[in-house]
N, CA and C of each residue as an Amber inpcrd file, in Angstrom:
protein
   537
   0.8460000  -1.1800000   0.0000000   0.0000000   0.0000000   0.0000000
   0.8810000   1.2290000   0.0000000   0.9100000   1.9340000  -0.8140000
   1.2040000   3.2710000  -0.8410000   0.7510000   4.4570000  -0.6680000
   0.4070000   4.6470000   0.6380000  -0.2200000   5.9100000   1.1920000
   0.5840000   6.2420000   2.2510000   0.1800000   7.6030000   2.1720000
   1.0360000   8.6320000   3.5490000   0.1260000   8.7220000   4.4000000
  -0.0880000   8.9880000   5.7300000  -0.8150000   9.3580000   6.1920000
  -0.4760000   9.6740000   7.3710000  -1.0420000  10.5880000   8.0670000
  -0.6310000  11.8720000   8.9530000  -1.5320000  11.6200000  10.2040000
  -1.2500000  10.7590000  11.5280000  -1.6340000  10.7930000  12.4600000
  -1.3000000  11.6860000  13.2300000  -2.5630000  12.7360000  14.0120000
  -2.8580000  13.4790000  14.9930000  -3.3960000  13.2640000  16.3010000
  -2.4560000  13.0050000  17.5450000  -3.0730000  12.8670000  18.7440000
  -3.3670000  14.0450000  19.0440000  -4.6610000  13.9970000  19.5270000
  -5.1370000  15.2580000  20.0190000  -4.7200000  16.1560000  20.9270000
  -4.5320000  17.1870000  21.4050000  -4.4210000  18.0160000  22.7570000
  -2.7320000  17.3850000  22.8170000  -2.2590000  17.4970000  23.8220000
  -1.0790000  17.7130000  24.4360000  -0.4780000  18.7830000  24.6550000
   0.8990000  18.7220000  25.7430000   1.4280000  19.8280000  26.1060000
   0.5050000  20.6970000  27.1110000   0.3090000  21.7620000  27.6040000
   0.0760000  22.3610000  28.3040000  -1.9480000  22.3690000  27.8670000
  -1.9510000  21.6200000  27.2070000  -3.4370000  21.4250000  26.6380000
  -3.8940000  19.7400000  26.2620000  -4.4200000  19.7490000  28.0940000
  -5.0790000  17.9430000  28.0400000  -6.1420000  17.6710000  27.5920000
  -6.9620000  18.7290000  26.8660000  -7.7390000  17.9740000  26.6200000
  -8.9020000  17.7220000  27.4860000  -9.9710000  16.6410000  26.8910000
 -10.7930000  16.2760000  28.4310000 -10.4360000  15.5890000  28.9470000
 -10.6670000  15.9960000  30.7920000 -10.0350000  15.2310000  31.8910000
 -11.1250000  14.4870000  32.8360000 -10.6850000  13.1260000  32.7960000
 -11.4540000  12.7930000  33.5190000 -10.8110000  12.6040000  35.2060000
 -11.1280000  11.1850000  35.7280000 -10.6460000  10.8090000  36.9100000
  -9.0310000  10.2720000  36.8760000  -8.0530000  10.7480000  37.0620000
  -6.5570000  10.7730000  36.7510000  -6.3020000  10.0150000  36.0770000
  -7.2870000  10.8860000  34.6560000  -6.7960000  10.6410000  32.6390000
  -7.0380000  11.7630000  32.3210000  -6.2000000  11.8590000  31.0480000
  -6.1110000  13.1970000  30.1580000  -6.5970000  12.7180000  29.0140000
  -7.1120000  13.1860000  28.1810000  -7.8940000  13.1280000  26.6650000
  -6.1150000  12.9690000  25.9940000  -5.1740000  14.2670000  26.5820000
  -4.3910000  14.0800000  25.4330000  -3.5690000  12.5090000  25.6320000
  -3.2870000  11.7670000  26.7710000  -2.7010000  10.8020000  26.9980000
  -3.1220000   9.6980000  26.1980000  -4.2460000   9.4520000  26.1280000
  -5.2100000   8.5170000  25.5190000  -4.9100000   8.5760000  23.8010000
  -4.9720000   9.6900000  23.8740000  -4.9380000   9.8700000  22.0970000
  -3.6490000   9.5150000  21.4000000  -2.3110000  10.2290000  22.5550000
  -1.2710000   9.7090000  21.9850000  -0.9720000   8.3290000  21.8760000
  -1.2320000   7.3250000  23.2880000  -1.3880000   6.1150000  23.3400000
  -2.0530000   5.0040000  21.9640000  -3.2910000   5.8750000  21.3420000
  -4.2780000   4.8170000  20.5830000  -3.3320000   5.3900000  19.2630000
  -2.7230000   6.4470000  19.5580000  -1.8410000   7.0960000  18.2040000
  -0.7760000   6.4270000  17.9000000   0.3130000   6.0750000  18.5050000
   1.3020000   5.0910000  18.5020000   0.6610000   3.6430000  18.0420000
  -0.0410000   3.3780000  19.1460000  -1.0110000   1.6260000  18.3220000
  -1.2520000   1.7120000  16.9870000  -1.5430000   2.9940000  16.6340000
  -2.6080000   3.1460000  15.2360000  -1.4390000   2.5830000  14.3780000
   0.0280000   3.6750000  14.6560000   0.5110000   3.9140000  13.7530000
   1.7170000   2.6150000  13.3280000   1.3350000   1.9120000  14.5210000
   2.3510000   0.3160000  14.3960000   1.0690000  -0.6960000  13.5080000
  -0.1690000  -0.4780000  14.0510000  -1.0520000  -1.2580000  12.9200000
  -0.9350000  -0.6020000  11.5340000  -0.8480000   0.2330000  10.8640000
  -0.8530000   0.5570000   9.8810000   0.8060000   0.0750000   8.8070000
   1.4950000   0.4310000   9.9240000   2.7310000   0.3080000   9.1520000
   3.1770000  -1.0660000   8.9620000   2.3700000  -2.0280000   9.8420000
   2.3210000  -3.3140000   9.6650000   1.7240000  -3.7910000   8.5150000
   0.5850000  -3.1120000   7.8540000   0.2480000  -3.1970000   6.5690000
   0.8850000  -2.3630000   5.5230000   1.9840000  -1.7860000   5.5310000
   2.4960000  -1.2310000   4.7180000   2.3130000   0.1120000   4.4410000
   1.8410000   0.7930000   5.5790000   1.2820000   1.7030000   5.1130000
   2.3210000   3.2380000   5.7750000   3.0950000   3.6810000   5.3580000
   3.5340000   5.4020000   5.5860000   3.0530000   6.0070000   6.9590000
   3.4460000   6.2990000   7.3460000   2.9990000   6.7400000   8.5680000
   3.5040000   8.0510000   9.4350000   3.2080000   9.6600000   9.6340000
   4.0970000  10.2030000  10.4270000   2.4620000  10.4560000  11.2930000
   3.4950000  11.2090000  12.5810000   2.9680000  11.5580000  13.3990000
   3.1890000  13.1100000  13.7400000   1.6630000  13.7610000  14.3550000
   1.9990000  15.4130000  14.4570000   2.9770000  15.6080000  15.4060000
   2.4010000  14.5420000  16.6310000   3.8080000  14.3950000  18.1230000
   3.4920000  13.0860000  18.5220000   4.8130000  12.8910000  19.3430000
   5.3140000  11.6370000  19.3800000   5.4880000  11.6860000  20.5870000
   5.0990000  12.9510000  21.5440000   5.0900000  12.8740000  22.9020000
   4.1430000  13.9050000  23.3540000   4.4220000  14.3680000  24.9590000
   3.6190000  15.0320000  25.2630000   3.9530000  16.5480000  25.3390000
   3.5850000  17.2530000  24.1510000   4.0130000  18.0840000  23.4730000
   3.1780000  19.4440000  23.1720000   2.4400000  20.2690000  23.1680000
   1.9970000  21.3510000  22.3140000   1.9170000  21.4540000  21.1540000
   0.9940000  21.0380000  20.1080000   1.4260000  21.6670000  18.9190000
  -0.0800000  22.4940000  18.3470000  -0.1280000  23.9860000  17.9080000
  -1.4700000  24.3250000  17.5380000  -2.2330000  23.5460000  16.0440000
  -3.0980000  23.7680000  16.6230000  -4.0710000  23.3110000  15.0020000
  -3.2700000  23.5610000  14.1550000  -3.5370000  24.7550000  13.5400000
  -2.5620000  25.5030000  12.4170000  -1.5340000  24.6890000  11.5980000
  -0.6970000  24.5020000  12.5800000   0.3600000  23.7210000  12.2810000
   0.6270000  22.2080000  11.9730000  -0.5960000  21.3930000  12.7370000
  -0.6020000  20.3710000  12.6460000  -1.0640000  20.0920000  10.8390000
  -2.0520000  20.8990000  10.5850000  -2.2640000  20.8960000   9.5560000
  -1.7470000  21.0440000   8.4560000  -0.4880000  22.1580000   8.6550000
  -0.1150000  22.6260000   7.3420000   1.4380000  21.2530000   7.5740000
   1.3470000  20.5710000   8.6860000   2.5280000  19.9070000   8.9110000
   2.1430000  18.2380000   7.8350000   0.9420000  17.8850000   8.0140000
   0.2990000  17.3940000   6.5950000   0.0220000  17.7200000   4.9390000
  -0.0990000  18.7740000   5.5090000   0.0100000  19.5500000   3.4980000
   1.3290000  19.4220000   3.1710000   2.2150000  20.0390000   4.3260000
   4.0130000  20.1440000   3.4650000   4.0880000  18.5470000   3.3050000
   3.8170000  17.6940000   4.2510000   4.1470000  16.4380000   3.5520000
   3.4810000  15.4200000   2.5660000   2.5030000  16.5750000   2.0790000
   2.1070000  15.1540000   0.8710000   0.9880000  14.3760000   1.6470000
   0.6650000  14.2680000   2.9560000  -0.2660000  13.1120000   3.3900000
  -1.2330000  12.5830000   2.2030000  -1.7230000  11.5010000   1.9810000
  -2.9950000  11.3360000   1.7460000  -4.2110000  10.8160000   2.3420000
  -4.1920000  10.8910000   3.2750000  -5.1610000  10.7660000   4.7150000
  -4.5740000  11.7290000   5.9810000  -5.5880000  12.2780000   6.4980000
  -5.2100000  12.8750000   7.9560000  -6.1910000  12.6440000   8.7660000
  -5.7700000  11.7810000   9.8140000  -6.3150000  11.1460000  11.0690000
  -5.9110000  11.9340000  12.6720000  -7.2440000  12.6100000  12.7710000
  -7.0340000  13.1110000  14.3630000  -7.6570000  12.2250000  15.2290000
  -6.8970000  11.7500000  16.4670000  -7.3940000  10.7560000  17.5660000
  -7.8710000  11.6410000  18.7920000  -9.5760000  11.3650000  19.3560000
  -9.7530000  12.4530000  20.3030000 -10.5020000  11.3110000  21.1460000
 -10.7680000  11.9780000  22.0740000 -11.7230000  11.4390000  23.5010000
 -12.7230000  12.3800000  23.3830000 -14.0150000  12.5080000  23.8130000
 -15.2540000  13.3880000  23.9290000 -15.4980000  13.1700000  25.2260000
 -16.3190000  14.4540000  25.7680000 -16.5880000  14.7870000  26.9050000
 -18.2240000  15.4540000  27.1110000 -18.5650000  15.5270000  28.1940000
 -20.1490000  16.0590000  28.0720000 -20.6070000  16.0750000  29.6410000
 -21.2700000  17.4590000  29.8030000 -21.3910000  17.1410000  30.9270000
 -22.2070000  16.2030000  31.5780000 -23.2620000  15.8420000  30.5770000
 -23.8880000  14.3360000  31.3930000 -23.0890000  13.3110000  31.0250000
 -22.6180000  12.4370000  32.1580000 -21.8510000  11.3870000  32.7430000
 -22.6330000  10.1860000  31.9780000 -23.9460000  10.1920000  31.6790000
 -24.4300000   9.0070000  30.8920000 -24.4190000   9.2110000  29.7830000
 -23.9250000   9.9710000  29.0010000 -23.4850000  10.7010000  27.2680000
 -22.0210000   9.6400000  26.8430000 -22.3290000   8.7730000  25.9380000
 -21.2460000   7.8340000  25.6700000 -21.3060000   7.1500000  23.6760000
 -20.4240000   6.4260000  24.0480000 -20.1380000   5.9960000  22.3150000
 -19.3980000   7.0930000  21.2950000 -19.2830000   6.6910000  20.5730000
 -18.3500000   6.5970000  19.1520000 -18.9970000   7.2140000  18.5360000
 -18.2530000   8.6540000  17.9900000 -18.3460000   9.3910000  16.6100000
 -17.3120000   9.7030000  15.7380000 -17.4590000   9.9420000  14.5710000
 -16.4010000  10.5590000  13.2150000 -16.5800000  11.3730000  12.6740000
 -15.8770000  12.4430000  12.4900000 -16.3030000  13.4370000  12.0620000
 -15.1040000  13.9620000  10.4880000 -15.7120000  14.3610000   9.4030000
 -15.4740000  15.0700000   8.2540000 -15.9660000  16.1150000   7.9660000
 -14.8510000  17.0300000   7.2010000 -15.1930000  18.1660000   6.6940000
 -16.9570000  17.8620000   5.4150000 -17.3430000  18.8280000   5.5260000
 -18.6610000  18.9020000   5.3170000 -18.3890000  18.8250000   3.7810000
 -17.4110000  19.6540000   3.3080000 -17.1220000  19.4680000   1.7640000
 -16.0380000  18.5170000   1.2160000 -16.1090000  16.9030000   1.7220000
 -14.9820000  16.5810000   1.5090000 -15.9370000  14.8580000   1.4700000
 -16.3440000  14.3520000   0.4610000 -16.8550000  13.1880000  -0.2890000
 -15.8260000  12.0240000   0.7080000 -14.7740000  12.0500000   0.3100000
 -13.7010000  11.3180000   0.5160000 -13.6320000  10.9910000   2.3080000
 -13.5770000  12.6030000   2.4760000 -13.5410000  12.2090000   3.7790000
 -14.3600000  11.6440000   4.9880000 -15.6890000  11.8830000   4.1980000
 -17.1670000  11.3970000   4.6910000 -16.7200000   9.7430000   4.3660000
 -16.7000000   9.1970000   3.1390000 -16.3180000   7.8760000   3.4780000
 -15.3130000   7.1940000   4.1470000 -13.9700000   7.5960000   4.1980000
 -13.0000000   6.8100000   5.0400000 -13.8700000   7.0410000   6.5040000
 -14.9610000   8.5930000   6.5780000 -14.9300000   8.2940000   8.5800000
 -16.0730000   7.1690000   8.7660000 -17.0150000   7.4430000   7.1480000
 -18.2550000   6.0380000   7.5830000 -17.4210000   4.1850000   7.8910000
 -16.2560000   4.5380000   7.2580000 -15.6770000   2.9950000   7.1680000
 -15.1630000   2.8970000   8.6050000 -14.3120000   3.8110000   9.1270000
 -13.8500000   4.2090000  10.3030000 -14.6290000   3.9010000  11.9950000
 -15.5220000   4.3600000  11.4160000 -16.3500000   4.6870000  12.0350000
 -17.4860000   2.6740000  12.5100000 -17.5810000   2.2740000  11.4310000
 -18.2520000   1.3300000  11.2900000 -17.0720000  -0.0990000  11.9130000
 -16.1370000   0.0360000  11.7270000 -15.1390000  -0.7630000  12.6440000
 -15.1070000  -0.5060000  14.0990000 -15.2730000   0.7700000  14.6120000
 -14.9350000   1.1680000  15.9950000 -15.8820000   0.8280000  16.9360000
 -16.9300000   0.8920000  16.1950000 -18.5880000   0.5110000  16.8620000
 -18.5700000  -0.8020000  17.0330000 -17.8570000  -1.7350000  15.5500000
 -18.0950000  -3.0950000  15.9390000 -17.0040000  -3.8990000  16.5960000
 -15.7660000  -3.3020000  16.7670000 -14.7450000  -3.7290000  17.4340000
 -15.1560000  -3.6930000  18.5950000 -14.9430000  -2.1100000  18.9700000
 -15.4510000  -1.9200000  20.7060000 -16.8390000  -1.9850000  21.2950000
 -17.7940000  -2.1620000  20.5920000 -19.3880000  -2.7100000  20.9560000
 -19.6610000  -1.7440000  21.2110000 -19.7060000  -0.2450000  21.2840000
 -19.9900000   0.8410000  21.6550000 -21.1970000   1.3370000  20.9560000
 -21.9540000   2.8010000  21.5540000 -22.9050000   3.1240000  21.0900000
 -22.7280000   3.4270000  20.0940000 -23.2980000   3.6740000  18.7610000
 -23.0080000   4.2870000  17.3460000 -23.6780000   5.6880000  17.5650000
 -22.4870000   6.8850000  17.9290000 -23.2620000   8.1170000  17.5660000
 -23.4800000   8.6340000  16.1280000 -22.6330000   7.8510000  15.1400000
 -22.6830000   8.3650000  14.0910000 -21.5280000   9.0200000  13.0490000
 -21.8270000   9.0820000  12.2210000 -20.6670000  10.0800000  11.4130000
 -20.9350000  11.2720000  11.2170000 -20.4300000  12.4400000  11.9590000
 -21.0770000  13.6550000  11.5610000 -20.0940000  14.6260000  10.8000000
 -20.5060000  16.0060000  10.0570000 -19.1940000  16.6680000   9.5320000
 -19.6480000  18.1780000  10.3490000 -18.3380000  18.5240000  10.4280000
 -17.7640000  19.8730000  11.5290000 -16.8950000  20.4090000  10.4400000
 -16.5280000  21.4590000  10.6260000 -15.4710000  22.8930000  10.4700000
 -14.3300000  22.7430000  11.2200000 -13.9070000  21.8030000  12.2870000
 -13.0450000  22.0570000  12.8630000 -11.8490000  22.1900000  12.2780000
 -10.8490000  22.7880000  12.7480000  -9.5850000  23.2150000  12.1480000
  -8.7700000  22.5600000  11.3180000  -8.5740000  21.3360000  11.9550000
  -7.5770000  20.3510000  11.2320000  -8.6650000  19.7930000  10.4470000
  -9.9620000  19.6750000   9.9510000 -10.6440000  19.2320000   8.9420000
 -10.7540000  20.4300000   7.8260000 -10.3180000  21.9000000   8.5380000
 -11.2130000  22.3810000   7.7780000  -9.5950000  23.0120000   6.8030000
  -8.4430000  22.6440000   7.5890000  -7.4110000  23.3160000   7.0130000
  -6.2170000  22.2870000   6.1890000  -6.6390000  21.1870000   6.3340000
  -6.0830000  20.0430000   5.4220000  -6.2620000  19.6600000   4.1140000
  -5.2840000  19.7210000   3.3150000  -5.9740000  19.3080000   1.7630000
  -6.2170000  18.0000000   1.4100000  -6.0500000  16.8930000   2.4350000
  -6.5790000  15.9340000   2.1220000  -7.1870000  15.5360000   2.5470000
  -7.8360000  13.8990000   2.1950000  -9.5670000  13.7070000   2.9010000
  -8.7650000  13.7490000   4.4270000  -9.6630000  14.3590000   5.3690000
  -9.4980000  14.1770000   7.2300000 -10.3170000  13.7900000   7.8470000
  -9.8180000  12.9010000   8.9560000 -11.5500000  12.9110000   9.9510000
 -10.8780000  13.0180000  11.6370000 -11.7610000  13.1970000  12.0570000
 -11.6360000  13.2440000  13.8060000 -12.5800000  12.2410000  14.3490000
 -11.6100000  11.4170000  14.8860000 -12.3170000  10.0240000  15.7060000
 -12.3900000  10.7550000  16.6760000 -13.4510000  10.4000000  17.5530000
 -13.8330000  10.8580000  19.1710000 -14.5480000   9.0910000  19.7390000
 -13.1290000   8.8630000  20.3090000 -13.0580000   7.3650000  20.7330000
 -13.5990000   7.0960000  21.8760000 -14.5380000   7.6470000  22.2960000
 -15.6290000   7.1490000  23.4480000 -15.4500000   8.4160000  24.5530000
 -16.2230000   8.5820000  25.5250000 -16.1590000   9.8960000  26.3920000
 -15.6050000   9.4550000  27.5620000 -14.5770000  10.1300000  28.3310000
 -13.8410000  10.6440000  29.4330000 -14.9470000  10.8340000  30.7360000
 -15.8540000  11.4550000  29.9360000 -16.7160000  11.8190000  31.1660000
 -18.0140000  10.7650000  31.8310000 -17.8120000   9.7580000  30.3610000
 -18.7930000   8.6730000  31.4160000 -18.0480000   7.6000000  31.5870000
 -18.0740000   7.1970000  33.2950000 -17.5650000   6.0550000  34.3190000
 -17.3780000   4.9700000  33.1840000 -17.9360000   4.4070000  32.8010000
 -17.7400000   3.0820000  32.6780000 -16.8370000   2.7800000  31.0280000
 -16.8600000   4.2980000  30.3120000 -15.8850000   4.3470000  29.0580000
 -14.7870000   5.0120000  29.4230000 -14.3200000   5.7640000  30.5060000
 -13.3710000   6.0510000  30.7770000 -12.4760000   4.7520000  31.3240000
 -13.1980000   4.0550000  32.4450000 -12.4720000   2.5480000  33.5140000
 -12.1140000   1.8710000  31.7410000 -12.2450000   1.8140000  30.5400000
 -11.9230000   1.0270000  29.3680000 -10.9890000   1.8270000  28.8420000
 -11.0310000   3.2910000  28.7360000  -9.7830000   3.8800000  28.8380000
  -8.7820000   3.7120000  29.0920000  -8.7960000   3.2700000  30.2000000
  -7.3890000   3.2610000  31.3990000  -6.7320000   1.5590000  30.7270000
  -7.4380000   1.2370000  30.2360000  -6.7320000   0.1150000  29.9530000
  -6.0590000  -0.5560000  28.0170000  -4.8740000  -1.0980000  28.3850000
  -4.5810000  -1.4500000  27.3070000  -5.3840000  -2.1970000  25.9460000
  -6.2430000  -3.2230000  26.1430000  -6.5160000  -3.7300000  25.3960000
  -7.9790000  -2.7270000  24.5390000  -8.1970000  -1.9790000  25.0530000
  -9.4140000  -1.3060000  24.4600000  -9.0740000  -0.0350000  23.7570000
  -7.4730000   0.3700000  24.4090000  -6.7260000   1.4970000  23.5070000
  -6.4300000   0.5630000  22.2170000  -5.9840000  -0.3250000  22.2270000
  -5.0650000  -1.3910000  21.1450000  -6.9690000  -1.8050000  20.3190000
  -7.5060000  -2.0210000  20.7760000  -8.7400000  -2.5250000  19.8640000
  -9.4820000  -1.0840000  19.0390000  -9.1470000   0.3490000  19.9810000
  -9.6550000   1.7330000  18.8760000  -8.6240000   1.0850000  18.1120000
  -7.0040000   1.2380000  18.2150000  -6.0840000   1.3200000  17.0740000
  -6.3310000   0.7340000  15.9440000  -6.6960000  -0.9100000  16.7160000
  -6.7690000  -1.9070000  15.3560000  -8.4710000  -1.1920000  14.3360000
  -9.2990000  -0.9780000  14.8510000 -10.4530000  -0.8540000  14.6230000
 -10.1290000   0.5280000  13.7430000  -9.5770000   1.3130000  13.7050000
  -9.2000000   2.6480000  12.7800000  -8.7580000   2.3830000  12.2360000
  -7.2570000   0.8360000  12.2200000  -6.4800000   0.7440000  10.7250000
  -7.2410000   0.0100000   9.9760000  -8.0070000  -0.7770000  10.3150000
  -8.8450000  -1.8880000   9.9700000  -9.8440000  -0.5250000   8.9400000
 -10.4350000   0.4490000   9.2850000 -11.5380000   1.2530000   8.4040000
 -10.4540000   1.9560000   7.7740000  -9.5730000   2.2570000   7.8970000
  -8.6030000   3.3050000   6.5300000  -8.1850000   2.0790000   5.6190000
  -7.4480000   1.0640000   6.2400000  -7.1280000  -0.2520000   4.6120000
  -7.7940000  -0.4060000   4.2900000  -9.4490000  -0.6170000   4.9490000
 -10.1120000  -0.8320000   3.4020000 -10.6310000  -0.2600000   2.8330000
 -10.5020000   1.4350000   3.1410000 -10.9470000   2.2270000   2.2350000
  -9.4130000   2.3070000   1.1930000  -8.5140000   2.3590000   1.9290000
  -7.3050000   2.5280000   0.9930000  -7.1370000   1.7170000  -0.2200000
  -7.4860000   0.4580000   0.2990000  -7.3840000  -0.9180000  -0.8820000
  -8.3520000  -0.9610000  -1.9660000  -9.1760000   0.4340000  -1.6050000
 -10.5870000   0.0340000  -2.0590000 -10.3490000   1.2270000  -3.4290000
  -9.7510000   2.3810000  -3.0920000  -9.3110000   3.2500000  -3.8700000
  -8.1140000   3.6990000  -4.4450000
């Protein structure tokens, strides 16, 4: 497979992100970000990362740090938050004008639900920055919420970070293989 593609852990650096009970949104993201990026490259697939630790980097940059390189996918890894504690499951989100990117997050999206058994919130499309400032297809996973008990306690643990990872490379190869 010959694709680039530009993994984004969310938040870091002096910006965690949502916090739950001693977890950070950005910890999580970098964690399922590293998994992602050893499943992918296990299929052959290119791989950089925006950071590789716990770091700062603004939108802005993350973005244009994908354009200078050519990506042809850009993947942001997030946690969601809400203030009701019973607000839970899996969403994907794409730029509103971006065909491409609406399908890799429906494929994306449709692995994460059935890997991790989670609620299906859906695939929705946003403006957000790194969707809205990337030239190639992007999406923003929001890998279950921080703020409710019983998806955060799956948080904290390895095998359900390693099952988002597999479950995201699993929806980009086969959109990749597919196009």
């Amino acid at each position: 497979m010959n694709s680039l593609i530009v993994l984004d852990a969310g938040h870091g650096g002096s910006d965690p992100g949502a916090v739950g009970e001693n977890l950070q949104e950005k910890d999580v993201a970098l964690d399922i970000s590293k998994m992602l990026k050893e499943e992918l490259e296990e299929a052959g697939v290119t791989v950089l990362m925006t950071r590789n630790e716990d770091e700062f980097i603004n939108l802005s940059d993350r973005a244009e740090y994908a354009n200078r390189a050519g990506a042809d996918y850009f993947i942001s890894i997030h946690i969601n938050s809400f203030s009701d504690p019973q607000a839970n499951g899996i969403e994907t989100y794409h730029h509103p004008n971006s065909i491409k990117g609406k399908e890799v997050a429906e494929q994306v999206q449709d692995r994460m639900v059935r890997l991790l058994k989670r609620t299906d919130r859906g695939v929705k499309s946003e403006r957000f920055a790194v969707l809205r400032k990337t030239s190639m297809p992007a999406i923003l996973a929001e890998v279950g919420f921080i703020s409710n008990p019983e998806e955060q306690e799956l948080m904290k643990t390895c095998t359900f970070k390693y099952m988002a990872a597999k479950a995201i490379a699993q929806g980009l190869i086969y959109y990749i293989r597919r196009h």
